[in-house]
PQR file of N, CA, C, O and H, with PARSE charges and radii, in Angstrom:
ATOM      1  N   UNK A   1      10.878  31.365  66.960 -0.4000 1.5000
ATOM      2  CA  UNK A   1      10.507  31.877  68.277 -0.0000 2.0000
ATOM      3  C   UNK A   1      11.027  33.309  68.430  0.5500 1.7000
ATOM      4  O   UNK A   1      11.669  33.781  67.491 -0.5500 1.4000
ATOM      5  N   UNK A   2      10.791  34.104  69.618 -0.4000 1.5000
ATOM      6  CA  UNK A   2      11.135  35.340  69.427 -0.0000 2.0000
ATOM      7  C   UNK A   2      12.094  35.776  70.066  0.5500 1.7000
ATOM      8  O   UNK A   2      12.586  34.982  70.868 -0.5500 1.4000
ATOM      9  H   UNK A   2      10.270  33.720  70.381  0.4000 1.0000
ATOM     10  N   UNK A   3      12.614  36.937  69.983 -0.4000 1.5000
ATOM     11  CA  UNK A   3      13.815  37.332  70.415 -0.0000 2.0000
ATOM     12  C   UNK A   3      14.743  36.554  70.418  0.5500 1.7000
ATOM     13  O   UNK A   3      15.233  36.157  71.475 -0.5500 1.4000
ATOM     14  H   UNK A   3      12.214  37.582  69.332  0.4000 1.0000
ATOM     15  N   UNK A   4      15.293  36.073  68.918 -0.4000 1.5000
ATOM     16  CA  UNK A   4      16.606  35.049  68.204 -0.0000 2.0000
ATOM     17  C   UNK A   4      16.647  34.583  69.182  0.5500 1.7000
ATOM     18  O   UNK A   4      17.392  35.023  70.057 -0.5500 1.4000
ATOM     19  H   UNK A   4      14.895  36.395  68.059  0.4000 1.0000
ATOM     20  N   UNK A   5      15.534  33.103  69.441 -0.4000 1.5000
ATOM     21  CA  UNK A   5      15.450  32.325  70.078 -0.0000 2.0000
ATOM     22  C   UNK A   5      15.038  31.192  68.811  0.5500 1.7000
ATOM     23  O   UNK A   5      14.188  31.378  67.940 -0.5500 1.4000
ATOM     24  H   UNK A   5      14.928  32.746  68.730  0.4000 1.0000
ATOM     25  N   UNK A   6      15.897  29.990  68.991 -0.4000 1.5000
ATOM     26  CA  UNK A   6      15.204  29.199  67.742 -0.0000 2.0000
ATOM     27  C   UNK A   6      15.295  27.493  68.577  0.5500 1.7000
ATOM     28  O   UNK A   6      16.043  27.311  69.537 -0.5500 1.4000
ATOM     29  H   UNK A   6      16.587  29.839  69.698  0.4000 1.0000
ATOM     30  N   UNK A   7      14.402  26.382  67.999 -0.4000 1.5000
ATOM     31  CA  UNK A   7      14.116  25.318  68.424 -0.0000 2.0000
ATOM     32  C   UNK A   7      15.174  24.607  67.870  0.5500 1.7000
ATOM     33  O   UNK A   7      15.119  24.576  66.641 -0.5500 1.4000
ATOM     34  H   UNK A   7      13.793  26.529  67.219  0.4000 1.0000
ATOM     35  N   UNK A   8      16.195  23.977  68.407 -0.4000 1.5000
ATOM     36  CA  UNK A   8      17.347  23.206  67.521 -0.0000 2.0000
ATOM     37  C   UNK A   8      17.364  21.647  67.860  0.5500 1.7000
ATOM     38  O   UNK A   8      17.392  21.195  69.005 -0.5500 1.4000
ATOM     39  H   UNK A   8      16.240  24.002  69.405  0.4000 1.0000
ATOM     40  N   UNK A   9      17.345  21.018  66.877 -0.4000 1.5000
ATOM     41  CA  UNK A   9      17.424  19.605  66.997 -0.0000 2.0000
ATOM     42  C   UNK A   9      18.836  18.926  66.889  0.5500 1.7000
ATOM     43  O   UNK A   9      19.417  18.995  65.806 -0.5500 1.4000
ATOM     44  H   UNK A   9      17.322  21.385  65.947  0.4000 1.0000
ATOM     45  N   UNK A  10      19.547  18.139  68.161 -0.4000 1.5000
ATOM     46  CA  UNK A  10      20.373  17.693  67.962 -0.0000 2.0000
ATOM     47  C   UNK A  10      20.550  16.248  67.222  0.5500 1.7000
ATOM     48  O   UNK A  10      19.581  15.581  66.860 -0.5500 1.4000
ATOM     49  H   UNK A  10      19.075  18.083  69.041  0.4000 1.0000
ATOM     50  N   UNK A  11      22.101  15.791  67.015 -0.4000 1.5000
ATOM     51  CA  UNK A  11      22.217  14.417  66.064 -0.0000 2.0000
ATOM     52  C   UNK A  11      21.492  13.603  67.107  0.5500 1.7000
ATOM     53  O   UNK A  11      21.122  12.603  66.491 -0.5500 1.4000
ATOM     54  H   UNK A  11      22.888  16.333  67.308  0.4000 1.0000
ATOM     55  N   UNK A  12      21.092  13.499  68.366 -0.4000 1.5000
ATOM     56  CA  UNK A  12      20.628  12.629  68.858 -0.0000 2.0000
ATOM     57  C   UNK A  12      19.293  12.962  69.317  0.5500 1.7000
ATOM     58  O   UNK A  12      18.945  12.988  70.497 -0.5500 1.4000
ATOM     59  H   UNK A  12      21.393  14.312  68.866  0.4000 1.0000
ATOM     60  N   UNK A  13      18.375  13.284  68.038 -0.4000 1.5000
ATOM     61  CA  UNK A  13      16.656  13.631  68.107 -0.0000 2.0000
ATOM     62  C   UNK A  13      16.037  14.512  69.686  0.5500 1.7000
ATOM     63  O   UNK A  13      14.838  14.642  69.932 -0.5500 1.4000
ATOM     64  H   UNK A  13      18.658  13.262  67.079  0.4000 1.0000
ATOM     65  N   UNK A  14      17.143  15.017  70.572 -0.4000 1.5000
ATOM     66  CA  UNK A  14      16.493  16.078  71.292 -0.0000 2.0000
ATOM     67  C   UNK A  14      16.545  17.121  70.637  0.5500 1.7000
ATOM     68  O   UNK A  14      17.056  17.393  69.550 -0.5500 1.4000
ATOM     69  H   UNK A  14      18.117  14.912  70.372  0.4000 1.0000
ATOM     70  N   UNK A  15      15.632  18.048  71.824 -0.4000 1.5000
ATOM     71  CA  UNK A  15      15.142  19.135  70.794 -0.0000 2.0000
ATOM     72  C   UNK A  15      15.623  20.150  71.981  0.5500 1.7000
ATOM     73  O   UNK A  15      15.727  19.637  73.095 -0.5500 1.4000
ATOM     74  H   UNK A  15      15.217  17.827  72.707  0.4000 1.0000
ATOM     75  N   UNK A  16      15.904  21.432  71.863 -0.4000 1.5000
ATOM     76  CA  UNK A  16      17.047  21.954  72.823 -0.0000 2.0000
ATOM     77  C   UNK A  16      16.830  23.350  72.310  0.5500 1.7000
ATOM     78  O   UNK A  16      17.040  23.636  71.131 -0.5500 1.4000
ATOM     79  H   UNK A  16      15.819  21.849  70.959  0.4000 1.0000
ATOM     80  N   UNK A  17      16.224  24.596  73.596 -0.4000 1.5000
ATOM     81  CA  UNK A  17      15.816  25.647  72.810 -0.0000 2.0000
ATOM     82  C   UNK A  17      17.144  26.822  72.973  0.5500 1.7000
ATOM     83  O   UNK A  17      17.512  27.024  74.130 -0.5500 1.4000
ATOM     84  H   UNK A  17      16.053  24.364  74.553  0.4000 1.0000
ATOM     85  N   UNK A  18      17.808  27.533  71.935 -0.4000 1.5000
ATOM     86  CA  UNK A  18      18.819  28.226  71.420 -0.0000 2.0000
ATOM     87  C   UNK A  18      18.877  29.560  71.579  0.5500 1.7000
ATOM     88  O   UNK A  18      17.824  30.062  71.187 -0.5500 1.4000
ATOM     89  H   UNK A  18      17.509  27.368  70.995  0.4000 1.0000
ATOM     90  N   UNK A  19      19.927  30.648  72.129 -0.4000 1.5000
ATOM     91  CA  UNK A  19      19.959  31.532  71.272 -0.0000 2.0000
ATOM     92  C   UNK A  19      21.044  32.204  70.623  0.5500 1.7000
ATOM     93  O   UNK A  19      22.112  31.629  70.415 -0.5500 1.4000
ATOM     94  H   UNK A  19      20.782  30.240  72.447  0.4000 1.0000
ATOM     95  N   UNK A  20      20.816  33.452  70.274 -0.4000 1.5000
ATOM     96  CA  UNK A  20      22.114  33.387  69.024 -0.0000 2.0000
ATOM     97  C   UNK A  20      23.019  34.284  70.142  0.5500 1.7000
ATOM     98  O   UNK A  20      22.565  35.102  70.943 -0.5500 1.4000
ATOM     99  H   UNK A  20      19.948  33.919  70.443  0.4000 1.0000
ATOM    100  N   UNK A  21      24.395  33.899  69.962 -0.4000 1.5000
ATOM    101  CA  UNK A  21      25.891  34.261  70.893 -0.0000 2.0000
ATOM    102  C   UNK A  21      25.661  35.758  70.531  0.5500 1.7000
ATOM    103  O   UNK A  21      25.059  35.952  69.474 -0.5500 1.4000
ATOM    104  H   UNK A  21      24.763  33.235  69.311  0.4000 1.0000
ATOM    105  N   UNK A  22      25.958  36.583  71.078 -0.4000 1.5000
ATOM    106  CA  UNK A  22      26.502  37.878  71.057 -0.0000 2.0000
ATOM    107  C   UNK A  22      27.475  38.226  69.669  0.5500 1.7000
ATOM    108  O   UNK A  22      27.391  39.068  68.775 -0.5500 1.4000
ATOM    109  H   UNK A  22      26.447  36.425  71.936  0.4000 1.0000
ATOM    110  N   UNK A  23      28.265  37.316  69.928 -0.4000 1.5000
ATOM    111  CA  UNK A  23      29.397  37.613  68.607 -0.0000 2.0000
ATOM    112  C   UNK A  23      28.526  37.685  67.289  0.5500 1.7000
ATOM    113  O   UNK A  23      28.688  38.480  66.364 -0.5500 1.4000
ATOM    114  H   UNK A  23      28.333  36.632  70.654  0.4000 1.0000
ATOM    115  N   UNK A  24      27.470  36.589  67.402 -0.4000 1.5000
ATOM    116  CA  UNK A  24      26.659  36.487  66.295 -0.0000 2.0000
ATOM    117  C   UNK A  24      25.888  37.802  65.894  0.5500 1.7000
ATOM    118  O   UNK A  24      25.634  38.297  64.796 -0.5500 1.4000
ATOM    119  H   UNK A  24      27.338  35.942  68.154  0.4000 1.0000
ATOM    120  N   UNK A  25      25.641  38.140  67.034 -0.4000 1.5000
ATOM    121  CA  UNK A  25      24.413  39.361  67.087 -0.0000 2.0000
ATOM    122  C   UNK A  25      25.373  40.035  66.176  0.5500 1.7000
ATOM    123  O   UNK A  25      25.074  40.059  64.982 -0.5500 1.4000
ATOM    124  H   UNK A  25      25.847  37.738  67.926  0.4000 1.0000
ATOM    125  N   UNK A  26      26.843  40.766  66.690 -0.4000 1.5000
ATOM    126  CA  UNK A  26      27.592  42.028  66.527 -0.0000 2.0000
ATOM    127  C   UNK A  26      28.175  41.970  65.391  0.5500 1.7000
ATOM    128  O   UNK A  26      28.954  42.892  65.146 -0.5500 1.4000
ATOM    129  H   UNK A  26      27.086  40.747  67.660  0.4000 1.0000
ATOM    130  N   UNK A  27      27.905  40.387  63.868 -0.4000 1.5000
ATOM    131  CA  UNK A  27      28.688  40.664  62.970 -0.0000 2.0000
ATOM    132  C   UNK A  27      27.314  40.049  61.832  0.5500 1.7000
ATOM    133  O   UNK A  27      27.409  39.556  60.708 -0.5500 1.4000
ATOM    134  H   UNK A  27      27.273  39.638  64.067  0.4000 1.0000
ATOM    135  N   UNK A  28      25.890  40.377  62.824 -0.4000 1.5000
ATOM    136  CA  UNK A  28      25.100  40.058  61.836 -0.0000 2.0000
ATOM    137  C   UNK A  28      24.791  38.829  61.167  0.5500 1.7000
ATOM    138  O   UNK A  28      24.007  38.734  60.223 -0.5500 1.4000
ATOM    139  H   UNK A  28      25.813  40.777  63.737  0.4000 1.0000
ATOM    140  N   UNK A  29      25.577  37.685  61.808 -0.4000 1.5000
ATOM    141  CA  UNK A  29      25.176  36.599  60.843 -0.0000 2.0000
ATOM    142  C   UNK A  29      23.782  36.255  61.371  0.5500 1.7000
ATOM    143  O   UNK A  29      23.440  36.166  62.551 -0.5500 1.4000
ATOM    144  H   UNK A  29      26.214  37.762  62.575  0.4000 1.0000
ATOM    145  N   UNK A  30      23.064  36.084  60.303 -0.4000 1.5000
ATOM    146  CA  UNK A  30      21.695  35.225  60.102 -0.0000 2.0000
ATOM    147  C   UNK A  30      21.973  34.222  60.263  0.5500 1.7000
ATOM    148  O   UNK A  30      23.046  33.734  59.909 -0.5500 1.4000
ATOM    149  H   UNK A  30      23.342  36.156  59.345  0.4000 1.0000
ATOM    150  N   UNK A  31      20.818  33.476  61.010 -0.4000 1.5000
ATOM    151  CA  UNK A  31      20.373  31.967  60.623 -0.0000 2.0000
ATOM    152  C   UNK A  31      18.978  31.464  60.693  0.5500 1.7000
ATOM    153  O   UNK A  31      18.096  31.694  61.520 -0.5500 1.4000
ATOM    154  H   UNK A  31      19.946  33.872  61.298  0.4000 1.0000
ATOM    155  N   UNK A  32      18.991  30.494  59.299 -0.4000 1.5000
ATOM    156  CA  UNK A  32      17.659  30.613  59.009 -0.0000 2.0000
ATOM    157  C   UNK A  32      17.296  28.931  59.453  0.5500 1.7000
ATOM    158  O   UNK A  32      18.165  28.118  59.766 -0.5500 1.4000
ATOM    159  H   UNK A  32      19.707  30.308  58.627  0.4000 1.0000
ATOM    160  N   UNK A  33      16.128  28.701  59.408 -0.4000 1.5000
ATOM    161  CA  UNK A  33      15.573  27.066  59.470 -0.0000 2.0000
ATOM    162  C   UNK A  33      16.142  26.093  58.365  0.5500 1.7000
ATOM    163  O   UNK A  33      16.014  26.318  57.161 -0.5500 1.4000
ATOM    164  H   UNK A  33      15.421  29.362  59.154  0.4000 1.0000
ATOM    165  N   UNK A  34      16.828  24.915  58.925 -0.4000 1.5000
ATOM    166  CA  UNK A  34      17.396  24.337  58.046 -0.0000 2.0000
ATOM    167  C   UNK A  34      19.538  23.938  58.377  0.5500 1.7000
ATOM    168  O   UNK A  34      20.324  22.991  58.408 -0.5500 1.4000
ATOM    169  H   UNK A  34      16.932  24.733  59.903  0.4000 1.0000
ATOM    170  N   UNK A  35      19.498  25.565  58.553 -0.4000 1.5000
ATOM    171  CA  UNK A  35      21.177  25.426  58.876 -0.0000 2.0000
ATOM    172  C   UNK A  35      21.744  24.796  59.774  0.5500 1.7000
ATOM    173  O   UNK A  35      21.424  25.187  60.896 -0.5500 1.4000
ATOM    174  H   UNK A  35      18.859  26.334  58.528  0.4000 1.0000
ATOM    175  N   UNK A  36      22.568  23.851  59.741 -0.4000 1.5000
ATOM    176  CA  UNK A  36      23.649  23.635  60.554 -0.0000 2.0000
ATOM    177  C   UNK A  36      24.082  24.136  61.638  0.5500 1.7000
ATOM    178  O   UNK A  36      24.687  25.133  61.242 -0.5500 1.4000
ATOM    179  H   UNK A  36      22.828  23.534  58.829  0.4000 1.0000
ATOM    180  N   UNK A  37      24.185  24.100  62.885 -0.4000 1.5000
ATOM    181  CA  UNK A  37      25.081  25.427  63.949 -0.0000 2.0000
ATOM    182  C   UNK A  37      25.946  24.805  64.658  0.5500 1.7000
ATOM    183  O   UNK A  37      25.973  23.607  64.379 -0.5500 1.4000
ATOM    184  H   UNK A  37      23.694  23.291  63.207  0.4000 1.0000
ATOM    185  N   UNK A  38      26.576  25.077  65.360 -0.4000 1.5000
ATOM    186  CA  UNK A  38      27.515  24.583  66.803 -0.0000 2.0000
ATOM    187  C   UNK A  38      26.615  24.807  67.824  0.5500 1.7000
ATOM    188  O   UNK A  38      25.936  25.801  67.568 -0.5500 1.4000
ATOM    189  H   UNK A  38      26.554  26.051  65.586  0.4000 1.0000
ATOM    190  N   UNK A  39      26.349  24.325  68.806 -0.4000 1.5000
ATOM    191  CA  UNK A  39      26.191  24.684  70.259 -0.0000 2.0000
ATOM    192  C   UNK A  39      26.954  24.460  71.585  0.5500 1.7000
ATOM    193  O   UNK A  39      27.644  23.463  71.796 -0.5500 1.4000
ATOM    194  H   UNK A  39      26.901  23.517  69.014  0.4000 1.0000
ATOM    195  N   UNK A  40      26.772  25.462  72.449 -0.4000 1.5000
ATOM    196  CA  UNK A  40      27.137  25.512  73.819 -0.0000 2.0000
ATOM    197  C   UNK A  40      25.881  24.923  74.933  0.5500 1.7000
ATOM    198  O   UNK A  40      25.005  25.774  75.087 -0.5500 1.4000
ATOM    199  H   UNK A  40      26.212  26.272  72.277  0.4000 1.0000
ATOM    200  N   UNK A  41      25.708  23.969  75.518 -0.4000 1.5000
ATOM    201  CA  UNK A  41      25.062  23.888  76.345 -0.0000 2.0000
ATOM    202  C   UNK A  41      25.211  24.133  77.592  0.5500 1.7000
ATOM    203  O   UNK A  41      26.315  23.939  78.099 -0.5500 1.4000
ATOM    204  H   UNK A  41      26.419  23.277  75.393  0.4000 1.0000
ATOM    205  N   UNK A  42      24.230  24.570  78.295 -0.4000 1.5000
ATOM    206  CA  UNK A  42      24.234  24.643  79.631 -0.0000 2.0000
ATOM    207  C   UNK A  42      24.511  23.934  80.826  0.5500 1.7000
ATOM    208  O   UNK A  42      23.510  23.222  80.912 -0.5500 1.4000
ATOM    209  H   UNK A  42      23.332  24.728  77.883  0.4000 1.0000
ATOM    210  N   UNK A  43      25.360  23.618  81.990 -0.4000 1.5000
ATOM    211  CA  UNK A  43      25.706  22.492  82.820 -0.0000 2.0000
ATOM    212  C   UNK A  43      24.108  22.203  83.121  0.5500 1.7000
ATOM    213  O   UNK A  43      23.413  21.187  83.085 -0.5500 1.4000
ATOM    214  H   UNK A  43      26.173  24.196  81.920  0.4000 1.0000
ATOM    215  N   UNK A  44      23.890  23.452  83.404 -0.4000 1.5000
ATOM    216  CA  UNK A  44      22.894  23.429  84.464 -0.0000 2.0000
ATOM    217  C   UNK A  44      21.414  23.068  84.284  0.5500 1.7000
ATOM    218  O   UNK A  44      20.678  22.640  85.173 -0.5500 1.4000
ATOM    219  H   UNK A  44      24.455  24.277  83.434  0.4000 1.0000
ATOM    220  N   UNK A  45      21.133  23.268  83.194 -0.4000 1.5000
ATOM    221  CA  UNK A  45      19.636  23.224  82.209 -0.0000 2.0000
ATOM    222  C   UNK A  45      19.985  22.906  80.949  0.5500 1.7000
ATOM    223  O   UNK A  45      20.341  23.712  80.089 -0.5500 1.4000
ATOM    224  H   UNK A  45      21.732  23.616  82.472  0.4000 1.0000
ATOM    225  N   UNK A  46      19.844  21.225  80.778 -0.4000 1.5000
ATOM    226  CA  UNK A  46      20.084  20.464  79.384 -0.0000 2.0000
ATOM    227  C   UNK A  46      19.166  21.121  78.266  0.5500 1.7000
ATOM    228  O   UNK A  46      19.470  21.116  77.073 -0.5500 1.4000
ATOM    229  H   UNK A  46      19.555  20.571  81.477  0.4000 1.0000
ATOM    230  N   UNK A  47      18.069  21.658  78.758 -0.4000 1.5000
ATOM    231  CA  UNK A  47      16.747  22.200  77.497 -0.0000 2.0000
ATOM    232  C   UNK A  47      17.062  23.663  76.879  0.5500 1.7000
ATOM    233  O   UNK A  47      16.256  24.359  76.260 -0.5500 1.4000
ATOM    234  H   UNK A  47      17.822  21.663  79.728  0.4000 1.0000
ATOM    235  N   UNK A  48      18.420  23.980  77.183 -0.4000 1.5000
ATOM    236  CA  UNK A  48      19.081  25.504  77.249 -0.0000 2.0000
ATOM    237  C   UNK A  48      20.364  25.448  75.932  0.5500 1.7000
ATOM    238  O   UNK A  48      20.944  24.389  75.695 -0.5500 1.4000
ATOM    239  H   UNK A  48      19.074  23.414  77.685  0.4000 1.0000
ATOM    240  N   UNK A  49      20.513  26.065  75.563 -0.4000 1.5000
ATOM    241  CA  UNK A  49      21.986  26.406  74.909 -0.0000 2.0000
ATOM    242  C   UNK A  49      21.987  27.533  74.470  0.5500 1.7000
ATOM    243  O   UNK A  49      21.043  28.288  74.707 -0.5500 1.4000
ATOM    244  H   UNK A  49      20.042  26.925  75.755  0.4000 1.0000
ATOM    245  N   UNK A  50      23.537  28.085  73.384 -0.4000 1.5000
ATOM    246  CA  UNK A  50      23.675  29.131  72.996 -0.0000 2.0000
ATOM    247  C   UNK A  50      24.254  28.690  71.505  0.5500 1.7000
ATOM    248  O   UNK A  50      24.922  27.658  71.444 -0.5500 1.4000
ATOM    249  H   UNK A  50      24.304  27.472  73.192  0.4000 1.0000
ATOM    250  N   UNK A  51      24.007  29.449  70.318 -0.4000 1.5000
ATOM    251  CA  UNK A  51      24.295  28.940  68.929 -0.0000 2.0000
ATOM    252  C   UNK A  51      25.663  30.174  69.059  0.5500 1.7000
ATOM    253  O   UNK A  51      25.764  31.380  69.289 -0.5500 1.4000
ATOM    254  H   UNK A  51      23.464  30.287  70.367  0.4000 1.0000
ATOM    255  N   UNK A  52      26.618  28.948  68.738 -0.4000 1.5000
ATOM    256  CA  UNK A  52      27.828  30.065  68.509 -0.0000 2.0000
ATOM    257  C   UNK A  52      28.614  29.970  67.179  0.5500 1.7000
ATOM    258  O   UNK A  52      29.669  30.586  67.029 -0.5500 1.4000
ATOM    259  H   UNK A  52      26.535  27.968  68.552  0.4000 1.0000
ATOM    260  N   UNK A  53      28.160  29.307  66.367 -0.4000 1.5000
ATOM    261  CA  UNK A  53      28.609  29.286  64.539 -0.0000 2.0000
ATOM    262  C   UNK A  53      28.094  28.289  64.057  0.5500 1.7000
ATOM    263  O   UNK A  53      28.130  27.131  64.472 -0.5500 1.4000
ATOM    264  H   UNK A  53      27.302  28.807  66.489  0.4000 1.0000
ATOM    265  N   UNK A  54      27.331  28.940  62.687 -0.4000 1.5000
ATOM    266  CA  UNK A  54      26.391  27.977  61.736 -0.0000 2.0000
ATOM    267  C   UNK A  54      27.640  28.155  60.707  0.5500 1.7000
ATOM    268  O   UNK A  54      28.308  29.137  60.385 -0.5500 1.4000
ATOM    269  H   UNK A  54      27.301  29.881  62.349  0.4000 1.0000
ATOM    270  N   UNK A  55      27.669  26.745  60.320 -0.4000 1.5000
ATOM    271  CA  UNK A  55      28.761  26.050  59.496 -0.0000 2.0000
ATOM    272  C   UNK A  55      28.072  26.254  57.919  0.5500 1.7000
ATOM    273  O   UNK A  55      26.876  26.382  57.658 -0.5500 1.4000
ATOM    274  H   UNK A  55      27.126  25.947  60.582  0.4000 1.0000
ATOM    275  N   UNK A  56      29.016  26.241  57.147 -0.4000 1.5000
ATOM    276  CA  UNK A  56      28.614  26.768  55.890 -0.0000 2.0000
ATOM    277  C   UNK A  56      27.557  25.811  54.844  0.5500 1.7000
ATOM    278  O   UNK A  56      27.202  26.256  53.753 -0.5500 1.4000
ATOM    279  H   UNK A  56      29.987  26.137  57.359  0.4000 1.0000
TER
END
């Protein structure tokens, strides 16, 4: 999706749309389809989060 916005599937088959943390932006890490990440979700809007580290 655009503007490092990506579709992430959690361990419990929702699907929850992402984008990449700031920190991520400012040290360049990529992430591609496939990887692993952490997320932050939103209180407020479950269909929301933020990817804040894809695990190795």
């Amino acid at each position: 999706l655009p503007n490092a916005v990506f579709r992430v599937e959690l361990e419990n088959k929702h699907k929850v749309l992402a984008h990449v943390s700031g920190k991520m932006r400012m040290h360049f890490i990529k992430i591609l389809p496939g990887d692993k990440v952490s997320l932050e979700l939103s209180p407020y809007d479950l269909t929301r989060g933020r990817i804040v580290y894809r695990f190795k």
